[in-house]
ZABA-866090 format. One record per residue (C-alpha): residue in one letter; x, y, z. Coordinates in steps of 0.25 Angstrom, whole numbers, padded with zeros to 4 digits, always signed. Layout:
// residues N
AXYZ...
***
This chain:
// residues 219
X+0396+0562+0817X+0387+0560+0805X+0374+0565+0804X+0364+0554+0807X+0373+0554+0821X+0372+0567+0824X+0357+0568+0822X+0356+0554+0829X+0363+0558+0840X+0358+0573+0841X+0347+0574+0853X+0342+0586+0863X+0356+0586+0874X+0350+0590+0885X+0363+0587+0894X+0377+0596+0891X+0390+0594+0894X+0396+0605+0900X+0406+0609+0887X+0408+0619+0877X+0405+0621+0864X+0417+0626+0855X+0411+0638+0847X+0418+0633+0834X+0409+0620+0835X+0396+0628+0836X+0400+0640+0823X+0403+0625+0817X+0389+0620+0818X+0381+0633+0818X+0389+0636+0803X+0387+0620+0796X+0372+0622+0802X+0370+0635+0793X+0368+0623+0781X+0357+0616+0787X+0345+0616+0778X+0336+0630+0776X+0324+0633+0766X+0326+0643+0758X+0341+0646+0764X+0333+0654+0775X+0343+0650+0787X+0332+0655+0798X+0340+0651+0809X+0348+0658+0819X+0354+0655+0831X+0364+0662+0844X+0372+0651+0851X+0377+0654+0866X+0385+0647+0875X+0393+0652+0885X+0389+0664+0893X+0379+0669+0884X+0373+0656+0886X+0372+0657+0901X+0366+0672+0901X+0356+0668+0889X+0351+0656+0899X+0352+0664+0910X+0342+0675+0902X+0333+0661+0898X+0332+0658+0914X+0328+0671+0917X+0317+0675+0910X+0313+0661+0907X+0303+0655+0895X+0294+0664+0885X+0284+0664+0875X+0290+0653+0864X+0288+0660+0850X+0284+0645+0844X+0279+0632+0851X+0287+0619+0851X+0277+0612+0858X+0266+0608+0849X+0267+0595+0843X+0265+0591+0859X+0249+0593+0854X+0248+0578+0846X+0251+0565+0853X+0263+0559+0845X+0271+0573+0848X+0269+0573+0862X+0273+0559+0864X+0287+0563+0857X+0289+0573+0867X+0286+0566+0878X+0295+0555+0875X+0307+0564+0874X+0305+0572+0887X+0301+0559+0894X+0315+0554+0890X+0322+0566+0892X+0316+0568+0906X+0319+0553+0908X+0331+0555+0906X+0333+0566+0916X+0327+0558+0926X+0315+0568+0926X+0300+0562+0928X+0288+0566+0921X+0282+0571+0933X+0294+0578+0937X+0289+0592+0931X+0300+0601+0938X+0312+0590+0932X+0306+0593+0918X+0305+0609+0920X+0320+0610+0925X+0324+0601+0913X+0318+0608+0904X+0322+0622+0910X+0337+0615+0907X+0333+0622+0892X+0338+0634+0897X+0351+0630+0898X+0351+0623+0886X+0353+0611+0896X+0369+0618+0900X+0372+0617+0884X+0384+0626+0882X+0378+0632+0870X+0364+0635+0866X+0359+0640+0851X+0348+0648+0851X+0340+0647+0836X+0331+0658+0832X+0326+0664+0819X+0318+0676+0812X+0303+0674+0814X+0299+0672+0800X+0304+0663+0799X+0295+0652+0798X+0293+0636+0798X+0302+0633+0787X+0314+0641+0793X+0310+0635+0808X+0311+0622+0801X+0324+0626+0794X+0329+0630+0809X+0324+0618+0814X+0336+0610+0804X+0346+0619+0807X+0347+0617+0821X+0346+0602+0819X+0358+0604+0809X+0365+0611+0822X+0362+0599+0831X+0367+0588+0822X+0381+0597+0819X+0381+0599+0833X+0382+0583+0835X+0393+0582+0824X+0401+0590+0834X+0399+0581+0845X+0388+0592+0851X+0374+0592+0857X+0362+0600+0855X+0348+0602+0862X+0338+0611+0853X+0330+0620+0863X+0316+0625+0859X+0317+0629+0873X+0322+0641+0870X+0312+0645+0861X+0304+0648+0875X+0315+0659+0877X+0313+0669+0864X+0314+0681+0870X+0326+0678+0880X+0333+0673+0868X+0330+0685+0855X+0334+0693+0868X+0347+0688+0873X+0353+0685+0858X+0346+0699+0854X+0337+0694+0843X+0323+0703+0839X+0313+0697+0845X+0303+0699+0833X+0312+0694+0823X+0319+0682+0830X+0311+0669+0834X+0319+0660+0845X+0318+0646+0840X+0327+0637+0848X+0339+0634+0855X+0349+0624+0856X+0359+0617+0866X+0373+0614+0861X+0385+0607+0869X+0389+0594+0871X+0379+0582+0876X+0382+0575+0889X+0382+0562+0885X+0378+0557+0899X+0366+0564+0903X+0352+0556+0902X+0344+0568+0896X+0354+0566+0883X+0353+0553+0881X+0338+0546+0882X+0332+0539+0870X+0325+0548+0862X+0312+0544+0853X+0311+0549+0838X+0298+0544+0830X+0301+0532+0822X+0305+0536+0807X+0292+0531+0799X+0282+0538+0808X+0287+0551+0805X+0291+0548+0790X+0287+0541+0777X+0293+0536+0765X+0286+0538+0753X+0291+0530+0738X+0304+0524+0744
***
């Protein structure tokens, strides 16, 4: 797979199938990701990935004592119009595809609530950092799980990122045994393999058309 394939083909894989994944193919990713881009070399992320039984008893823990204060906000670009819109295309398509109406607001909760599980994925990473650091190394973050995800799609694997779990911080620093002062939860993210047949994984999705988002200036 080359790369314009796998970032093509890379999207939020809600639906998992019910497989492993070989250890040797995530130390595989995780070590060629250690060369994605970082200003001044500061390598600000870290990350614990579970599956297995440690998986089940973290969600289990997640279930339990349920959502907490989120340490940042991933909601605000909802305030201006065009924003908005986006979101609401997507989730219209998602819960479309699910067969779930607008109306339907106990459909959409239990959906949702499906983030807990990581929708079944048999492996969840969990991304955190030190607090200071700040929105260069949240941007250089940002790059390095996208360099996950498209490595995952060279070996024929599947990824949901979960800001979800950033509503989970003190559960998480907790059951991983991180200092809550120092650590800031970021994300998580889903790994296994797609299932090729399930409707939430294959609506069409809408991305902004390429010249209203970039200019060409002295070509």
């Amino acid at each position: 797979m080359n790369v314009t394939e796998a970032v093509k083909s890379r999207r939020s894989v809600r639906e998992f199938l019910d497989k492993p994944v070989d250890l040797e193919t995530i130390r595989r990713v995780m070590d060629t990701a250690r060369w994605a881009a970082s200003g001044c070399n500061y390598q600000p992320w870290e990350a614990s990935i579970l599956t297995g039984e440690s998986l089940k008893e973290l969600q289990a823990k997640l279930a339990a004592d349920g959502p907490q204060k989120p340490e940042y906000d991933w909601t605000a670009p909802g305030q201006e119009e065009a924003y908005k819109k986006r979101l609401d295309a997507v989730s219209s398509g998602m819960f479309g595809a699910m067969g779930i109406a607008r109306e339907d607001k106990a459909g959409r909760m239990a959906a949702m609530g499906r983030n807990v599980t990581s929708f079944d994925a048999p492996v969840l990473l969990l991304c955190y950092f030190p607090r200071l650091m700040k929105e260069a190394q949240w941007s250089d973050t940002g790059m390095w799980l996208q360099t996950v995800a498209l490595l995952l799609r060279e070996e024929g694997l599947d990824s949901c990122f979960q800001e979800f779990m950033g509503l989970y911080p003190k559960t998480i620093r907790d059951f991983l045994g991180l200092d809550h002062d120092r650590y800031m939860v970021f994300c998580g993210m889903a790994i296994g393999y797609r299932d090729p047949d399930a409707p939430v994984n294959n609506f069409e999705r809408e991305r902004v058309p390429l010249d209203d988002q970039v200019k060409f200036l002295g070509f």
